[in-house]
Steps between C-alpha positions, in 0.01 A plus 500: 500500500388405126477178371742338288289409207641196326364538173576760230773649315839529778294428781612287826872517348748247702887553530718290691785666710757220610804678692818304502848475595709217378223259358697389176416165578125532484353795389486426130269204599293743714477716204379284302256327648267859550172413358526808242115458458483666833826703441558783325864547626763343712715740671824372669637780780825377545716629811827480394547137371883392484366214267344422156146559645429830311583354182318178518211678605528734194522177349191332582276796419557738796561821529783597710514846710790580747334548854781523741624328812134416698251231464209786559686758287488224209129432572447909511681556107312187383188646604596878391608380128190299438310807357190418375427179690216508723607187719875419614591110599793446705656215472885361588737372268602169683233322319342376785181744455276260263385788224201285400347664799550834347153491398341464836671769662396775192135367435336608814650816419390544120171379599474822760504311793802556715807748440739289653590078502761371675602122465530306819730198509411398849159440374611304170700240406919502549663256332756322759840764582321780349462721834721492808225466839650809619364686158165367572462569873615847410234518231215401751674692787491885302137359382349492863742839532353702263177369562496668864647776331309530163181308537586255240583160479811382303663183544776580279763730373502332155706703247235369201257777523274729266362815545350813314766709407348845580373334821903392531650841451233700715634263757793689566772242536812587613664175630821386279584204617349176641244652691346579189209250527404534844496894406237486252300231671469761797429798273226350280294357854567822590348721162197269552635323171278190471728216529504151397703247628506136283745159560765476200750249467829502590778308367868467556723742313609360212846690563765759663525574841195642709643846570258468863447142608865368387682608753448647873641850384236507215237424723588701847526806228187434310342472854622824657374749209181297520477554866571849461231537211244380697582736824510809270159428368319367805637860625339640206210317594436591830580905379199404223262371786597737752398821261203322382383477835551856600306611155251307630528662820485820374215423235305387804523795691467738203171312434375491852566899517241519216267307684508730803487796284204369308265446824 
C-alpha cells in the first residue's frame, strides 16, 4: 500500500465524520473545536435526530448529510461523501472525544507509516464518570478476543479513530449499527492493514443522553450486535485460514510433483 505523502498540493487530506442522533446539546462545541489546520471538512451523519442537532452543526461549520437509522450506516455515508479525502477521523458528538488528539491519530498515517490508528481510552487518561467499568472490561475483553482471533492486540473499541480512506472502503464494511467498530478493527488485522493503537483522553460528555451506556437497554443492545459482529467475522476468519491452508496444501504437493518429475 502507498504512502501517504504529507507534503504537496491536496496531499494527506483529513475529514472528520461525526455520526449523531440527538446531540443538540453539544455538537456545536464539538464542531468547533476541529483543529481546521488538520481539517479540511467536518461531516456530521446524522441518523434521524428529533432535535436541533443538524442545525447547530450546520451552524458551527459542519456539513450535515442524512445517514439513516444506524450508528455504522452513519459512519459508512460519512466515509462515502468525503470524496477526495485520503484519511477519515471518526469521532462522536458527545464531546467527550478530546479533538486536540486529532493530530496523533492522522500523522502516523500522512507520514506513511500505518493505515489505521485507533485511540485507546483504557490506556489514557478518563476524567472521573467518563466510562462505566462495564465499557472498559468490555473494551479489554473483545481486545484479548480478537487477538486469539486476529493476531492483534487492541485494548479498546474507542470510537476516535483514523484511517486511509481507500484502505476504509476496500475493507468491505457492512455492519450498521454498534458493532461498527469492532467490525473494522477485525477487518483491517485481518487485510494485514498496519495498525496503530495510541492512549487518548477521555472526558465526560458534556451533554444528552449516552444512547449505549445510559441505560441497560442501550447497553444489552449495543452488546448483542457487537457479539454477533465478532462471531460473523471470527467465522470469516477461520473460512480465510482454513483455505489458506489448503492452498498451501495444494501448492506443496503441486511443487513436490515437480520435484519427482525432475529426478
Amino acid at each position: 500500500m502507498a504512502a501517504v505523502d504529507s507534503e504537496g498540493s491536496g496531499a494527506g487530506r483529513a475529514v472528520v465524520v461525526i455520526p449523531t442522533l440527538n446531540e443538540e446539546a453539544s455538537i456545536a462545541d464539538v464542531v468547533r473545536g476541529i483543529p481546521r489546520d488538520l481539517i479540511d471538512r467536518v461531516i456530521v451523519a446524522d441518523g434521524g435526530s428529533k432535535d436541533a442537532t443538524a442545525a447547530r452543526a450546520r451552524t458551527a461549520g459542519a456539513e450535515v448529510i442524512d445517514a439513516g437509522a444506524g450508528y455504522g450506516r452513519a459512519c459508512l455515508a460519512g466515509a462515502l461523501a468525503a470524496q477526495g479525502a485520503e484519511i477519515v477521523v471518526f469521532m462522536d458528538g458527545d464531546g467527550a472525544d478530546d479533538p486536540r488528539a486529532i493530530e496523533q491519530l492522522i500523522a502516523p498515517i500522512r507520514a506513511g507509516r500505518c493505515d489505521f490508528v485507533i485511540g485507546s481510552r483504557t490506556r489514557g487518561e478518563r476524567e472521573p464518570g467518563s466510562i462505566a467499568w462495564h465499557q472498559r472490561a468490555a473494551g479489554i475483553l473483545a481486545g484479548w478476543a480478537m487477538r486469539l482471533v486476529c493476531g492483534t492486540r487492541y485494548s479498546d473499541m474507542c470510537a476516535f479513530r483514523a484511517i486511509r480512506r481507500d484502505a476504509l472502503l476496500d475493507l468491505g464494511m457492512r455492519e450498521p449499527t454498534y458493532g461498527w467498530n469492532i467490525e473494522m478493527q477485525m477487518r483491517a488485522a485481518q487485510a494485514g492493514l498496519r495498525i496503530l493503537e495510541i492512549p487518548v483522553a477521555y472526558r465526560r460528555r458534556s451533554g444528552g443522553h449516552s444512547k449505549v451506556a445510559g441505560s441497560l437497554r442501550g447497553t444489552l443492545r449495543a452488546g448483542a450486535r457487537i457479539i454477533a459482529t465478532f462471531a460473523r467475522l471470527s467465522f470469516r476468519s477461520k473460512q480465510q485460514l482454513h483455505r489458506l491452508r489448503v492452498e498451501r496444501g495444494l501448492s506443496s504437493a503441486k511443487q513436490a510433483e515437480r520435484d519427482q518429475r525432475a529426478r
